[in-house]
C-alpha positions in Angstrom: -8.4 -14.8 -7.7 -8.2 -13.3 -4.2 -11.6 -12.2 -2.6 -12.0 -8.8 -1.2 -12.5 -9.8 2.2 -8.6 -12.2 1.7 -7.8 -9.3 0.3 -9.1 -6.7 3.1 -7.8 -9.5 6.1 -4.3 -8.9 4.2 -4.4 -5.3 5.7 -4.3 -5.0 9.4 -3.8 -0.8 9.7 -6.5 0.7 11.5 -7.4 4.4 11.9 -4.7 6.4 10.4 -1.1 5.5 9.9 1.7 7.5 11.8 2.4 10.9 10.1 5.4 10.4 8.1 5.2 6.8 7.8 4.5 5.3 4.0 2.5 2.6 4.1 0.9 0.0 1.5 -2.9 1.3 0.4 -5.6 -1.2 -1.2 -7.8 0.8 -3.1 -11.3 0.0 -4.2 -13.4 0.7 -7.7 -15.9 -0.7 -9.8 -13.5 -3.6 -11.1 -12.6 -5.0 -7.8 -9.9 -4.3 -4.9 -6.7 -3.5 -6.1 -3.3 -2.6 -4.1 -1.4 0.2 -5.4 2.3 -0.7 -6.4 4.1 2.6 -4.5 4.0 3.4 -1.1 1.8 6.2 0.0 1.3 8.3 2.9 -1.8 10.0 4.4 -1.1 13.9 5.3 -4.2 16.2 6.5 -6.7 13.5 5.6 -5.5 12.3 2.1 -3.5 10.0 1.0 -1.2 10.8 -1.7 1.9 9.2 -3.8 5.1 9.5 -1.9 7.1 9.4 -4.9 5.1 11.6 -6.7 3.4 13.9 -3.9 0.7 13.6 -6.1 -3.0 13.1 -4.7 -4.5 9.8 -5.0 -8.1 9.8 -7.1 -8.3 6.0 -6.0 -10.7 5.2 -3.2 -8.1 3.4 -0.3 -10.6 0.9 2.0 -7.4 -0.2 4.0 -3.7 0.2 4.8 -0.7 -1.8 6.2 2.7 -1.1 7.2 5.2 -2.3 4.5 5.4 -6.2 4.6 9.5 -8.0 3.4 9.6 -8.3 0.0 11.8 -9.0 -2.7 14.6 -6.4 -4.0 15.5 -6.8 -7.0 18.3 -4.2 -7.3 20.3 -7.1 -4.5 18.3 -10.4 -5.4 17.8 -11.0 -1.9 14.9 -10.4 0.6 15.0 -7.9 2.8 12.9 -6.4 5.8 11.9 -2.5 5.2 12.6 -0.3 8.2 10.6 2.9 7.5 11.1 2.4 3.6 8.7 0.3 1.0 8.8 -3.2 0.0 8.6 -3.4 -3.8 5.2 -4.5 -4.6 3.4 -5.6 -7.4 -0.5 -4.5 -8.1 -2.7 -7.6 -7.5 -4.6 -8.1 -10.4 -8.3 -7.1 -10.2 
C-alpha cells in the first residue's frame, strides 16, 4: 500500500493549474489519500468534475497534469495532449 507522502511526491502541480486545463486531483479523507478516476478542473477556486461539471465534496491536497496511460478503446499507450489519461482510483 502506497504512503501518502509516495502518494503526495506522485503529484508535482503547485499553486493552481491553468484555467481550462483538466488535471488529475488526489483527494484526502478519513480513510486515507485517494486519486479520483476523472479528470477535473479548478474554476473560481473549486474544483469540480469535468465530465460532470459537478462540484467536488472531496477534499483535493494535490494535482498533476495528466500522466500516459493506457487506452483501452486502441490497446495501446498513448501520451494525452490537453485530454485525460484513463485512470484508475488507487485503493485507500
Amino acid at each position: 500500500m502506497a504512503t501518502r507522502e509516495k502518494r503526495l511526491a506522485q503529484f508535482d502541480g503547485s499553486g493552481e493549474p491553468p484555467p481550462g486545463q483538466a488535471v488529475e486531483v488526489l483527494c484526502e479523507d478519513h480513510s486515507g489519500t485517494y486519486q479520483l478516476p476523472f479528470p477535473c478542473l479548478y474554476v473560481d477556486g473549486k474544483w469540480h468534475n469535468q465530465e460532470s461539471g459537478g462540484m467536488l465534496e472531496a477534499t483535493v491536497v494535490a494535482w498533476r497534469f495528466p500522466r500516459m496511460g493506457f487506452d483501452s478503446r486502441h490497446g495501446r499507450s498513448e501520451r494525452t495532449n490537453g485530454t485525460f489519461a484513463s485512470a484508475r482510483a488507487s485503493s485507500y
